[in-house]
NUKE-662283 format. One line per 4 residues: for each residue y, z, x negated of C-alpha. Coordinates in Angstrom, 2 decimals, always signed. Last residue first. Example, Ala and Ser with C-alpha at 12.3 -4.5 7.8 and 13.67 -1.06 7.14 Angstrom:
# residues 2
-1.06 +7.14 -13.67 ~ -4.50 +7.80 -12.30
This chain:
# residues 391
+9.93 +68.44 +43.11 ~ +8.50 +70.51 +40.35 ~ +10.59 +73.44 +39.43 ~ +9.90 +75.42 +35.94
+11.09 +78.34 +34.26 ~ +11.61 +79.51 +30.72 ~ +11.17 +82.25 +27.61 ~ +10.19 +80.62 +24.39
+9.58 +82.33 +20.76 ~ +9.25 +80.30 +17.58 ~ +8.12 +81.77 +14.16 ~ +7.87 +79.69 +11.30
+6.40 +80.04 +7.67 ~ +6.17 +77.22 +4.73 ~ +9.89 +77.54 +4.42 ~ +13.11 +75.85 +5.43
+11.67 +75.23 +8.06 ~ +11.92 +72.07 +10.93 ~ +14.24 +71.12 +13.33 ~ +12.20 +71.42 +16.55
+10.48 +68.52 +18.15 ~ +6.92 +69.36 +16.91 ~ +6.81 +72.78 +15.14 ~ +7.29 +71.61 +11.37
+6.44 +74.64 +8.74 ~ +7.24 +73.16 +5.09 ~ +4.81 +71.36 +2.72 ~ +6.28 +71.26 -0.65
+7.92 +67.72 -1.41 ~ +6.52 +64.33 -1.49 ~ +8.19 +63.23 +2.09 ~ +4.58 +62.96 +3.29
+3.90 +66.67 +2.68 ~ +2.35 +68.47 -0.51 ~ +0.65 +71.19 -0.07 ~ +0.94 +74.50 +2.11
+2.09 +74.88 +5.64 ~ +2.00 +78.10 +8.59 ~ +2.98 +77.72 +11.99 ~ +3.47 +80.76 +14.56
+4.11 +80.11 +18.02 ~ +5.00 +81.89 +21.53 ~ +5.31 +81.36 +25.10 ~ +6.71 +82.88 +28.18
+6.34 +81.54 +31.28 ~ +8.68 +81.55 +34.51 ~ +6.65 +79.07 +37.73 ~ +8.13 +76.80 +40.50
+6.11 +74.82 +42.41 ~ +3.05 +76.42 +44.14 ~ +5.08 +79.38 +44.29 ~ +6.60 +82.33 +42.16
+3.65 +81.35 +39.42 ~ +3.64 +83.59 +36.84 ~ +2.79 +82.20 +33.29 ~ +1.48 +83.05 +29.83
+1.56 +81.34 +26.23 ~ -0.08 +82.27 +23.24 ~ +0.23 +79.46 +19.99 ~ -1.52 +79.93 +16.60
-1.10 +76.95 +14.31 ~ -2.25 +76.37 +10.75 ~ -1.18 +73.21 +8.67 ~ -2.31 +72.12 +5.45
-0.65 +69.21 +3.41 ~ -1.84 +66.44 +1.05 ~ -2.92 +66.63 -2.81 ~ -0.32 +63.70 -3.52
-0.21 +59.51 -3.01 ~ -3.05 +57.15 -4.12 ~ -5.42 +58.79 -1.11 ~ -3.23 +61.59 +1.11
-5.47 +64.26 +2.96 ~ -3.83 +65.98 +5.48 ~ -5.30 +68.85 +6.89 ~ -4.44 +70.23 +10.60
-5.83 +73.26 +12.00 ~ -4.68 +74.34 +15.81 ~ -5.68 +77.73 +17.22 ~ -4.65 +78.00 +21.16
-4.34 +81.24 +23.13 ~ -3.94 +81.30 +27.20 ~ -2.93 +83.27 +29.87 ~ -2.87 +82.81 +34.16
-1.11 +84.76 +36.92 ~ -0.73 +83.44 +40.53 ~ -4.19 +83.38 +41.31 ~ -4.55 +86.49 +38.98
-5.84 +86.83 +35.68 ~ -6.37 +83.50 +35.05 ~ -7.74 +82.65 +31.81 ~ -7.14 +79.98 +29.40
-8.73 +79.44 +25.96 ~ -7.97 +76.88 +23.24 ~ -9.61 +75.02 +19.99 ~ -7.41 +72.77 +18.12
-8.80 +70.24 +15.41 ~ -6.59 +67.58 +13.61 ~ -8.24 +65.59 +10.51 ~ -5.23 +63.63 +8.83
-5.25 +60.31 +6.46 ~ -3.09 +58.48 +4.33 ~ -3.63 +55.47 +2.63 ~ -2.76 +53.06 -0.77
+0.38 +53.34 -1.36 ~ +3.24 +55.05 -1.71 ~ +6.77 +54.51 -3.42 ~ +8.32 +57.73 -2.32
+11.03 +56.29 -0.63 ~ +9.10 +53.23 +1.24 ~ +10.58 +52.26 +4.22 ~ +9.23 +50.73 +6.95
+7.14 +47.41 +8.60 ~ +8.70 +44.76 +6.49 ~ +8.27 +47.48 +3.22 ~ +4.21 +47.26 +3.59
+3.88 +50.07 +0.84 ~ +1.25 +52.00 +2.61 ~ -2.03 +49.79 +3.89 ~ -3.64 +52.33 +6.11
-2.12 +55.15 +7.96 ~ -4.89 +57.71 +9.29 ~ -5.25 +59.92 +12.17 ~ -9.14 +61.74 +12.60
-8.52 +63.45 +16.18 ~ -10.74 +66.55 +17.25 ~ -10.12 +68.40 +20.59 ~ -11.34 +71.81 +21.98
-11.26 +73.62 +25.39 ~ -12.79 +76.55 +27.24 ~ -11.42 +77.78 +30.91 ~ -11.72 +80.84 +32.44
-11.33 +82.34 +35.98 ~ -14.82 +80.91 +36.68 ~ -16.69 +79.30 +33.73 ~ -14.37 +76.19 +33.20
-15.61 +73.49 +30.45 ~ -13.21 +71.66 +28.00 ~ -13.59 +68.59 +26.08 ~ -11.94 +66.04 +23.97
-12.14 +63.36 +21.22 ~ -9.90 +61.42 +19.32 ~ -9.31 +58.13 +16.76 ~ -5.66 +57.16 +15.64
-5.10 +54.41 +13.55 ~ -1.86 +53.24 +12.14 ~ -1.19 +50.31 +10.60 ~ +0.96 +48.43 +7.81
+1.88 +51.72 +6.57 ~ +5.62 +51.90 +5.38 ~ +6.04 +54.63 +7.81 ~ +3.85 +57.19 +5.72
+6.96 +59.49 +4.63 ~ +7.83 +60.31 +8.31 ~ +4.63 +61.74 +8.42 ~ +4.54 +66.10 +8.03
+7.96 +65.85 +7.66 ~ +8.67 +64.74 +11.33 ~ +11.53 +62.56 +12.02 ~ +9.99 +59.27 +13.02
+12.02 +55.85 +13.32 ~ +12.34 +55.85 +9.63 ~ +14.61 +53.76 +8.92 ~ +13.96 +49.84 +7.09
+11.78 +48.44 +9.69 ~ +14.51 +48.47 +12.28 ~ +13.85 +49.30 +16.16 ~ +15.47 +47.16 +18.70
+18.17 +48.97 +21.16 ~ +17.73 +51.66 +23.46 ~ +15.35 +53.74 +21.20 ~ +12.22 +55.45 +21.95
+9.32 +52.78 +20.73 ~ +10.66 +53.05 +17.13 ~ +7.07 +55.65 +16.57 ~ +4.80 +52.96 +18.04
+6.03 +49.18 +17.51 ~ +8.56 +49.85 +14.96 ~ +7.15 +52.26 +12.47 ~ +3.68 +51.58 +13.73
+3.71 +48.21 +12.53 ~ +0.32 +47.28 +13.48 ~ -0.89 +50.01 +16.33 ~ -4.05 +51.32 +16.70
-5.43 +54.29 +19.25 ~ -8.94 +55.24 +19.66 ~ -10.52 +57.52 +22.91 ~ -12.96 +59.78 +24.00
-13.15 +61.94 +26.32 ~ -15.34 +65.18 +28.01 ~ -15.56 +67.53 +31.27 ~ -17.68 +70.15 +32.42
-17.30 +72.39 +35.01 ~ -18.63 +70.38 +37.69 ~ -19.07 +66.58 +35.98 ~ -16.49 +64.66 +34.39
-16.60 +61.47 +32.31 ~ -14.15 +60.17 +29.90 ~ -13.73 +56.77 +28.28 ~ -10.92 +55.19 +25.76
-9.77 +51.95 +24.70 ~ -6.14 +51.34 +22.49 ~ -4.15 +48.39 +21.70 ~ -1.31 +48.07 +19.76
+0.56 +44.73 +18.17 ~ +3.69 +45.16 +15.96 ~ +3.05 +41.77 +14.36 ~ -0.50 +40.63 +15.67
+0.80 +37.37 +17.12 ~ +3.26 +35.90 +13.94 ~ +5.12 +32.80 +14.45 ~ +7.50 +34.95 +17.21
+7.33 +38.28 +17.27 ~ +6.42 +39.77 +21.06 ~ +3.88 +42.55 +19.75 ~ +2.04 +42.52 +23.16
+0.79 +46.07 +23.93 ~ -3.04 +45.94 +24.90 ~ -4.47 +48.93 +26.80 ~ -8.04 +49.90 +28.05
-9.66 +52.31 +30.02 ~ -12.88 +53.85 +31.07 ~ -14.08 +56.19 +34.08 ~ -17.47 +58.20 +34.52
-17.84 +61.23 +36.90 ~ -20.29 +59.16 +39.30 ~ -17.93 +56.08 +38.98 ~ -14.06 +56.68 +39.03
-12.27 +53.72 +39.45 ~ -11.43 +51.78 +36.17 ~ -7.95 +51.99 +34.33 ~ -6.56 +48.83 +33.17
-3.61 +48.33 +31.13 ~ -0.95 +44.90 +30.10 ~ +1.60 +46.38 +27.47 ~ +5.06 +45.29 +26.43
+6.06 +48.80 +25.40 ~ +3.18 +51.58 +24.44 ~ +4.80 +54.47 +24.93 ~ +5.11 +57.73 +22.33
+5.53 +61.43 +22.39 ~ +2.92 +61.85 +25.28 ~ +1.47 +65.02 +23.96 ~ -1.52 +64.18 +22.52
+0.33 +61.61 +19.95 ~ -1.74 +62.29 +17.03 ~ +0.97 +63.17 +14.78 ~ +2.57 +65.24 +17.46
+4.98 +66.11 +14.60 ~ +2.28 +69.26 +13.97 ~ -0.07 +69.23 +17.09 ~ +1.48 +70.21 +20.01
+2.16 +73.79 +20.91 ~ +6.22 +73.02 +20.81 ~ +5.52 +70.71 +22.95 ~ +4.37 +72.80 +25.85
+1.54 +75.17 +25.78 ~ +0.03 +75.55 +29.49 ~ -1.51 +71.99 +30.06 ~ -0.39 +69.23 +28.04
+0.45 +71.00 +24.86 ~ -2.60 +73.26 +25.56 ~ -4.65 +69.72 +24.26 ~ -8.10 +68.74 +26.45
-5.27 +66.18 +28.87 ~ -4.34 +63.87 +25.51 ~ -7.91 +63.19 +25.39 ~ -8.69 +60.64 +28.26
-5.65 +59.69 +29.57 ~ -3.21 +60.10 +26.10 ~ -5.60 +58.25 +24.39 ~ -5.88 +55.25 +26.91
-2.04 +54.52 +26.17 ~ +1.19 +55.50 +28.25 ~ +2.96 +52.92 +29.74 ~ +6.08 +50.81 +29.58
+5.43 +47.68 +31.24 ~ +2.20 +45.91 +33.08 ~ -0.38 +48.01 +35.57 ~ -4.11 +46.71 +36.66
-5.60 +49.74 +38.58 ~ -9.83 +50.04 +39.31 ~ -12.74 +48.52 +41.37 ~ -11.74 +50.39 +44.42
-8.36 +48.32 +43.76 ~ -4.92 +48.81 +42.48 ~ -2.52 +46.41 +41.41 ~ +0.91 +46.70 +38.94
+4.19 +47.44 +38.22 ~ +5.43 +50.04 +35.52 ~ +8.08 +51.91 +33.85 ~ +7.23 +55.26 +32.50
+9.06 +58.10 +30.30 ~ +11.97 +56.36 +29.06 ~ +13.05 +55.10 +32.45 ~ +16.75 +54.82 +31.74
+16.42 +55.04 +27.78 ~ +18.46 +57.16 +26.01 ~ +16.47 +57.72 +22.62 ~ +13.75 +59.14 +24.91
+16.03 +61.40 +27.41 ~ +18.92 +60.70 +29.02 ~ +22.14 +63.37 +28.62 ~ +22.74 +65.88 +31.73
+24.04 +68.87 +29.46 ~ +21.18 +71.85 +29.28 ~ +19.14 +69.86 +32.07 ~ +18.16 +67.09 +29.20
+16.34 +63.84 +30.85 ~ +14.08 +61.93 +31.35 ~ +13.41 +59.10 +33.76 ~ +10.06 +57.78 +35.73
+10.31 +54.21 +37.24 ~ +6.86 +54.11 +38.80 ~ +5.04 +50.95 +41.23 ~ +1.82 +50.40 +43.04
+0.74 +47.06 +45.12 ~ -2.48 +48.27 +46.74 ~ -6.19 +46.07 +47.24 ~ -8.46 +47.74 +49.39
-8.90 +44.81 +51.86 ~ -5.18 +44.84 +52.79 ~ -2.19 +44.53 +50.95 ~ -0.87 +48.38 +51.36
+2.28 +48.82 +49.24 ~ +3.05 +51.37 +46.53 ~ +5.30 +53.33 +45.32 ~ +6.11 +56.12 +42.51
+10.00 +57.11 +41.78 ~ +10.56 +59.37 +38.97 ~ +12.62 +62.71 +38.24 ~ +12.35 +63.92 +34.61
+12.42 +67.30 +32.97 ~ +9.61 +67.02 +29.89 ~ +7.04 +69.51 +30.81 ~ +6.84 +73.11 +28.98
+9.87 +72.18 +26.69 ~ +11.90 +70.34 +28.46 ~ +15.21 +71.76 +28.32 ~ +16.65 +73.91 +26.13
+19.00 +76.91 +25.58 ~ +19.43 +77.91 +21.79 ~ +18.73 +81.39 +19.68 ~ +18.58 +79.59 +15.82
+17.54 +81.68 +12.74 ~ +18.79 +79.83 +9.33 ~ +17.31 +77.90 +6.50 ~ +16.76 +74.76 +8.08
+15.94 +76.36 +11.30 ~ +14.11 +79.39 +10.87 ~ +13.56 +82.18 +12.87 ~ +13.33 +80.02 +15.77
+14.41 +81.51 +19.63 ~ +13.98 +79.11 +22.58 ~ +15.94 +79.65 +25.97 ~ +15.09 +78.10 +28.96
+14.54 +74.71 +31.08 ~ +12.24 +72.34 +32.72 ~ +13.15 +70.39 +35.70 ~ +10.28 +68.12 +37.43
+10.63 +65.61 +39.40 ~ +9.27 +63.43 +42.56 ~ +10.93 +60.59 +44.70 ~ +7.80 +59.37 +46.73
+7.84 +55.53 +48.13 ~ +5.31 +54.41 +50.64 ~ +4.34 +50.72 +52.10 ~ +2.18 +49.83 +54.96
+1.19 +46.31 +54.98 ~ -0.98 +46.41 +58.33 ~ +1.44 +47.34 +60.63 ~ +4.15 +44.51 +59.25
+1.24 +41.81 +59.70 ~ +0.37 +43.39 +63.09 ~ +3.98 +43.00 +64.52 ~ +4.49 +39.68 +62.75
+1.13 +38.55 +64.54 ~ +1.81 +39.59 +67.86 ~ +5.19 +37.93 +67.75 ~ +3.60 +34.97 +66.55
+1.08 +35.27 +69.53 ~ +4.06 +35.92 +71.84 ~ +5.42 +32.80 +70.83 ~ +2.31 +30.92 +71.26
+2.31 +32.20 +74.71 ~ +5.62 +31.33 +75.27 ~ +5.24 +27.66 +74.22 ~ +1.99 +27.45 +76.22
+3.49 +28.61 +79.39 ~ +6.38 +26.03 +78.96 ~ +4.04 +23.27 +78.46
């Protein structure tokens, strides 16, 4: 009896040690810090020479983790922060993890994740824009009006991105709107596609969000967005946040013939059912809908291995039903970097914007480089010297 009990409780012991072998687990602390010196010659009526931080990639650090379960299947986590080098302050309307907060399961069928996430757009079109790849924000489409460059989460949300399959993937995302007695109240969901072959790859993707003042653009505040401010500072929209929706439909491609690289992306953006005071305010009185055709086209070229260059043309047209004649927008953006090392890089980058029409706020179009404070005029010049450490 006493040689059975021990070797049952060397069997346990056995089994712990496996069990504990088997459920490998990982956690990677990663980063990146972004920061330089921007000049604008005109900031609300004035030239403006200012250090800041983020401008190439947002500065963050992040934690990503995951857990071996066994038979393919992974628990994954990320808490990822932002933050302002230039004086320490949080990032995203001072939210801890601002950027990303998620949990979720991977499998070789594809990843199941629930929090604060980015949507399908972002993965499968957002990636074609310069503002994701060489440009920075300030190369982003005006007020990032089609979100390409990551300027909004999706809170609440449930997504699923599929394994790879010959080149093909797909992905969806549902954001719970969370008000009570009425279930599609701030809703968003969003469904994309890409597939990549060799050179050649291509996206698709649609975005829609009820509420969008609250649910989409108030998505970067610490406490619980209103519907009567404008949670959106850009001139080129801000005056459309009464919209009961928003829709956002994109596409994407680029195709790499040796040391250069092709690109283009269309998005048709449109905010339907203006005048909708519970969802945001109405100064102008609108209503009716308003509706924006974005197309960039952009080449890179490395001229080195550790030297690459890159020009982007971006043409945005705004075309407001019930409301005004709408705004133009024409972008040129040139950007180059030198790589020092695999992870730290100095760039260079500059931007000229030019507006006509009638903007959202009702007024004559002014230039509006996303993030910065816009123009006094219909003309802006914005020059950007930096450097980069990922971590």
């Amino acid at each position: 009896m006493k040689k059975n009990s021990s070797t049952l409780l060397a069997l346990a012991s056995l089994g712990l040690f496996c069990q504990g072998a088997h459920a490998q687990s990982s956690v990677t602390l990663y980063g990146i810090i972004d920061v330089g010196f921007n000049y604008q010659s005109n900031a609300s009526g004035g030239r403006l020479f200012a250090m800041t931080s983020g401008v190439n990639q947002g500065s963050r650090f992040g934690l990503l983790g995951s857990e071996d379960l066994g038979g393919g299947l992974k628990a994954i986590f990320r808490l990822e922060n932002g933050f302002d080098v230039t004086n320490g302050k949080l990032g995203q309307g001072g939210l801890l993890f601002g950027r990303q907060a998620y949990v979720g399961l991977t499998s070789p069928y594809g990843t199941l994740t629930l929090g604060r996430q980015y949507d399908t757009l972002i993965d499968f079109v957002g990636q074609y824009s310069v503002s994701n790849q060489w440009g920075g924000y300030i190369s982003a489409h005006p007020g990032d009006l089609d979100n390409f460059n990551y300027s909004y989460r999706s809170n609440n949300s449930v997504k699923f991105t599929s394994a790879d399959y010959g080149g093909f993937s797909f992905g969806t995302l549902y954001s719970l709107g969370g008000t009570a007695g009425d279930f599609t109240r701030n809703q968003i969901w969003s469904l994309g596609a890409g597939y990549s072959h060799g050179p050649f790859s291509i996206g698709a993707a649609v975005l829609s969000a009820r509420n969008p003042n609250t649910s989409l653009f108030g998505g970067n505040s610490s406490t619980t967005a209103s519907a009567t401010a404008a949670n959106a500072t850009s001139p080129v929209y801000r005056g459309f946040l009464s919209a009961h929706s928003y829709q956002d439909i994109g596409v994407g491609a680029s195709y790499t013939l040796g040391a250069a690289t092709f690109g283009a992306t269309y998005s048709n953006i449109s905010f339907r059912g203006m005048g909708d005071t519970s969802s945001g305010p109405n100064p102008s009185g609108y209503s009716g809908n308003a509706t924006f055709d974005n197309a960039e086209v952009n080449f890179s070229y490395k001229l080195t291995p550790a030297w690459m260059a890159g020009v982007a043309y971006d043409y945005t047209k705004g075309h407001a039903n019930n409301v005004n004649e709408g705004a133009t927008y024409h972008q040129v953006e040139a950007s180059t970097h030198y790589y020092l090392s695999k992870r730290t890089d100095v760039y260079l980058s500059g931007i000229w914007q030019h507006a006509s029409g009638t903007d959202s706020t009702n007024k004559p179009a002014v230039a509006a480089i996303n993030v910065l404070t816009p123009s006094s005029s219909n003309s802006l010049v914005v020059v950007r010297v930096g450097m980069r450490h990922k971590f």
